[in-house]
N, C-alpha and C positions, 0 to 999 in steps of 0.2 A: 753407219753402224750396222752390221750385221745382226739378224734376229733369227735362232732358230727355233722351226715353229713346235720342233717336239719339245724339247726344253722349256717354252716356254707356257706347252700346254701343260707338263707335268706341275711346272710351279703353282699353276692357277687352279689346279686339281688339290695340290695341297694347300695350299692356301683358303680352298673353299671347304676343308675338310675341318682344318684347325679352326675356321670360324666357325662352322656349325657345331664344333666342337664344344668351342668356349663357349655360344653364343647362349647367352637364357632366353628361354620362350617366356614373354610373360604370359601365358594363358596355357599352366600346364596338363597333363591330364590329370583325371579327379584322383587314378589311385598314387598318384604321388603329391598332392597337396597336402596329406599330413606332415611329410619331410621333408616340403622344398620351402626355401628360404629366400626371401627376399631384400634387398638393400633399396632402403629411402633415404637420397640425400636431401637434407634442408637447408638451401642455403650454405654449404659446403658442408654440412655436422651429418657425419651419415648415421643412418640406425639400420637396427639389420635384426627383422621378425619372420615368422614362418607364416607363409599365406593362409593357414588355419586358422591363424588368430585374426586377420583380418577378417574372413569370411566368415565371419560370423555376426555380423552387420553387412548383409550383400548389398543393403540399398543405399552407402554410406558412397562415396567419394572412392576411398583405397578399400573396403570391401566389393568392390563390382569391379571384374577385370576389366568391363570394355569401356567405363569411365576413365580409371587411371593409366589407359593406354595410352593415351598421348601425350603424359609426362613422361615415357617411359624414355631413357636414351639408351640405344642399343652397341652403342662406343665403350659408355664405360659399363655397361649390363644393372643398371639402378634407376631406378624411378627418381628424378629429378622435379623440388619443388623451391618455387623463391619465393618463402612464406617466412614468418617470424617462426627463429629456432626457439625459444623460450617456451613457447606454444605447446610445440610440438610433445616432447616431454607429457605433457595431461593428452593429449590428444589420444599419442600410443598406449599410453594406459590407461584410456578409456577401449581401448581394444581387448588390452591384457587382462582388465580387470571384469568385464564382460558387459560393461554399461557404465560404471563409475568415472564421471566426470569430475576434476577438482582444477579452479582455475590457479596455477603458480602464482604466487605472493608478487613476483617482481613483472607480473604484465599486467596491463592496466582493460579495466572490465570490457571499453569500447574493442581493442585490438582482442581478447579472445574472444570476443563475440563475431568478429569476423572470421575469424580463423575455424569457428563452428560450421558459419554459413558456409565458408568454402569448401571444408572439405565433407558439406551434406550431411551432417547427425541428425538431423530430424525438429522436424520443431517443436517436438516433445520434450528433446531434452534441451533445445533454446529454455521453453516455459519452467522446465524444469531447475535450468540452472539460473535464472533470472529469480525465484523463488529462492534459488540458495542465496544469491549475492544481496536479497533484500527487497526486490521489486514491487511493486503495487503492482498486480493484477488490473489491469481494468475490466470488469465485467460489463458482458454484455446485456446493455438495458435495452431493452424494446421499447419503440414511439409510440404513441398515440395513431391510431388512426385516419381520424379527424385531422384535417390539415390546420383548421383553427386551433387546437387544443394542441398538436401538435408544435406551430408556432409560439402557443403560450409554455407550452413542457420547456421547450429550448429556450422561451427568456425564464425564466426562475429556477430552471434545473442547470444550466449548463452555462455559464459566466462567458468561455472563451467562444460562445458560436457566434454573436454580436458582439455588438459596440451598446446595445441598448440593454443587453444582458448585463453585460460588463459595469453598465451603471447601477443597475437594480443592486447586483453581487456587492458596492461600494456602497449602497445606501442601509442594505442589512446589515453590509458588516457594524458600518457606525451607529445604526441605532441599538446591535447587540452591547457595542462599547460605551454607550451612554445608558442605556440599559444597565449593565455592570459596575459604574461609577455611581448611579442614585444607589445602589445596590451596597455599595462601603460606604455612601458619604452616611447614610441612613445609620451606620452602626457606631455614629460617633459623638460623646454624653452630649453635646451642645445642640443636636437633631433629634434625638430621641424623644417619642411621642411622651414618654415619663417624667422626662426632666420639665417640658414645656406643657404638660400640664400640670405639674406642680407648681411652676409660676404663676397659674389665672386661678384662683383660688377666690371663695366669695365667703364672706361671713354671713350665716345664717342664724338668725337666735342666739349667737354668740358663738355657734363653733364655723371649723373652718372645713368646706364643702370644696371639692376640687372639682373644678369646670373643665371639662374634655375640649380641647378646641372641636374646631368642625373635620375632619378627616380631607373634605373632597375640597376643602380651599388650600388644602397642603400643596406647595409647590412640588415637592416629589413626588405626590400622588396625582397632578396631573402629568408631569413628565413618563410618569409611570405607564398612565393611561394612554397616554400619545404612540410608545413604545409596544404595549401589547394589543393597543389596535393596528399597527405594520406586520405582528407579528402572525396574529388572527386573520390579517386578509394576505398575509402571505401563506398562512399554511391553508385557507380555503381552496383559493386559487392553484395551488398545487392537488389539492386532492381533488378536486374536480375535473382538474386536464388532466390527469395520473393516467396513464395506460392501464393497471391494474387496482382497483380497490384492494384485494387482500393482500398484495405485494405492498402496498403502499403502509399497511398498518403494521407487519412484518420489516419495516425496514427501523434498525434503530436508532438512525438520523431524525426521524421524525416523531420516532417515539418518546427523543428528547423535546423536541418543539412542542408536544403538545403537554409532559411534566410542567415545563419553562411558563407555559400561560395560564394552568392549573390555580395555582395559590392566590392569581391575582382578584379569580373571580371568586376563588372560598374566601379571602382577605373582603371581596365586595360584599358578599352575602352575611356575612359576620357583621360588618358596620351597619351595613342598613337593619338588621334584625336588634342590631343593640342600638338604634337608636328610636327605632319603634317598641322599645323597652320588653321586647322577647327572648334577650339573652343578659346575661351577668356576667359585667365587665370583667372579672379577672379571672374566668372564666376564657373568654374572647382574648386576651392577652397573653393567656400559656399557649394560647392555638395559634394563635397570629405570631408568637417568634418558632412556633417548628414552622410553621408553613411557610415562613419568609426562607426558612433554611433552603425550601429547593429550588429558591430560585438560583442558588450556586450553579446548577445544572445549566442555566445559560451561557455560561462562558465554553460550554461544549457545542454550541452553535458554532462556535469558529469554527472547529474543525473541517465541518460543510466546503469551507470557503481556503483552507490550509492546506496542502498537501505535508506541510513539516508535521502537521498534528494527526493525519492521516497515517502516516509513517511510527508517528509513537504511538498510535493506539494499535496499530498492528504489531510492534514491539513488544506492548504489552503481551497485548494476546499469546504472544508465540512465547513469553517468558514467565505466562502467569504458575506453571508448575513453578519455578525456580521462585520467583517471588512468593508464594505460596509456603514454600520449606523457609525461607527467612524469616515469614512473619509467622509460621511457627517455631521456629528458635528466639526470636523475639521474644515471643508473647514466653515462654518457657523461662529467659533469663528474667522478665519482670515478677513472674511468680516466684523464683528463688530468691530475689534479692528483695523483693518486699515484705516475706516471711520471716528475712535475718534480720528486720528492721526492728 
C-alpha cells in the first residue's frame, strides 16, 4: 500500500483540530465557569450541572477539579463514576441546594453513608446527617488521670472495655430488677404494712390496740436494704474515680441514682424516730407512701445499661414540643367535657 505523506499529514492536522475541538477541558478558565457545563455519568445514568454549582464546596470530591480528574474520560467528554445511581440524586442536590442533604427513602442508611465518605462532604455533614437519621451522639468523656481510678472509671462506667465490667453491668442491672419487683410486690393488700398490722391486735383493758410488727424483720425491707447498699457503694465508687466532681453531679444519670437511694434512708429515719416515740404514726404513713413513690425513678436506672432506652429518651427530648401541644389539647378536652358533666 502506498502512503502519501501530504495527504496524510493534512488528515492528522484535521483530525487534531476536530478533537481539540470537541474535546472539554476539565479545568476550565475561571471566566467561563459560570457557563460551562458538565456531564457526570453514574453508572450509565448521566447528569449534566454547571461547574458553578459544584464549586461551591471546592473541598468536596466533584467540587475540586484536581480530585475529580481522574474519573474524568476524555472519549466520551464526562466525568465517569461506578457508584450507586440512587445516591446520587441527594448528592447533586446537595450541590444545588447549597448544603441540603436528604438521604432518598429507597437506599439503605449503611450505602449513603458511603456514598458521602466517597465523594468527601465533610464530616460535618456525616455528624450532621447521622443526627438527621437518629444517631446517638457519643460524647466525648474524659478519663481519670490516675491510672488506678482510671481502671476503676472503665469497670463501673463502661460495660464493653472488660469482661469484669461486663459482669459488674449484669449484677446492677439485676439487683435494679429485684429492686423493682420488692417495689410491686409491696403494693399488694396481702403485703401491705396496714392489712398485717391490723391482724396482730392486742386487747388492752377491753379495747382493741393495734401492734406495728417490727419494720427491720420485714423480708422486704432487708431485701431492700441489700439492694440500696449495691446501690450506695456503686454510686461512691463512681464519684470518687469520676474525672470531674461538678460534671459528675451535672450529669442526670446520676442524679437519678442518687433520687433512687433518697427515700430509703428518710423511710429509715422515719421508723427509727417512731419507734423511739418522737413522731406520730399516721403522721409517718402519709410520708412513707409519697416517699415510696420515688422510688418509681429506679426503673430509669436501666437506661445506663440500654441503648433502646437511650434512644427513647432522646426521642423524647426531641418530641417534647409536640408532646407538649397534645397534653395541652388533652388537658383542654377534659376541662370541656367534665363541665358538660
Amino acid at each position: 500500500m502506498t502512503v502519501v505523506p501530504g495527504e496524510n499529514l493534512d488528515e492528522t492536522v484535521a483530525l487534531a483540530a476536530l478533537s481539540a475541538r470537541d474535546r472539554y477541558d476539565p479545568e476550565p478558565a475561571d471566566n467561563q465557569d459560570c457557563c460551562e457545563r458538565v456531564v457526570i455519568n453514574v453508572s450509565g445514568l448521566r447528569f449534566e450541572t454547571q461547574l458553578k454549582t459544584l464549586a461551591q464546596f471546592p473541598c468536596t470530591l466533584l467540587g475540586n477539579p484536581r480530585r475529580r480528574m481522574r474519573f474524568f474520560d476524555p472519549l466520551r467528554n464526562e466525568y465517569f463514576f461506578d457508584r450507586n445511581r440512587p445516591s446520587f440524586d441527594a448528592i447533586l442536590y446537595y450541590y444545588q441546594s447549597g448544603g441540603r442533604l436528604r438521604r432518598p427513602v429507597n437506599v439503605p442508611v449503611d450505602i449513603f453513608m458511603e456514598e458521602i465518605k466517597f465523594y468527601e462532604l465533610g464530616e460535618e455533614v456525616i455528624e450532621n446527617f447521622k443526627e438527621d437519621e437518629g444517631f446517638i451522639k457519643e460524647e466525648e468523656r474524659p478519663l481519670p488521670e490516675n491510672e488506678f481510678q482510671r481502671q476503676v472509671w472503665l469497670l463501673f462506667e463502661y460495660p464493653e472495655s472488660s469482661g469484669p465490667a461486663r459482669g459488674i453491668a449484669i449484677v446492677s442491672v439485676l439487683v435494679i430488677l429485684i429492686s423493682i419487683v420488692i417495689f410491686c410486690l409491696e403494693t399488694l393488700p396481702e403485703f401491705r404494712e396496714e392489712a398485717r398490722a391490723l391482724d396482730e391486735h392486742l386487747l388492752v383493758n377491753g379495747t382493741a390496740r393495734v401492734k406495728k410488727p417490727n419494720p427491720f424483720t420485714d423480708p422486704f425491707f432487708i431485701v431492700e436494704t441489700l439492694c440500696i447498699i449495691w446501690f450506695s457503694f456503686e454510686l461512691l465508687v463512681r464519684f470518687l474515680a469520676c474525672p470531674s466532681k461538678p460534671a459528675f453531679f451535672k450529669n442526670i444519670m446520676n442524679t437519678i441514682d442518687i433520687v433512687a437511694i433518697m427515700p430509703y434512708f428518710i423511710t429509715l429515719g422515719l421508723e427509727l424516730a417512731e419507734h423511739q416515740g418522737n413522731g406520730q404514726q399516721a403522721m409517718s404513713l402519709a410520708i412513707l407512701r409519697v416517699i415510696r413513690l420515688v422510688r418509681v425513678f429506679r426503673i430509669f436506672k436501666l437506661s445506663r445499661h440500654s441503648k433502646g432506652l437511650q434512644i427513647l429518651g432522646q426521642t423524647l427530648k426531641a418530641s417534647m414540643r409536640e408532646l407538649g401541644l397534645l397534653i395541652f389539647f388533652l388537658f383542654i378536652g377534659v376541662i370541656l367535657f367534665s363541665s358538660a358533666v
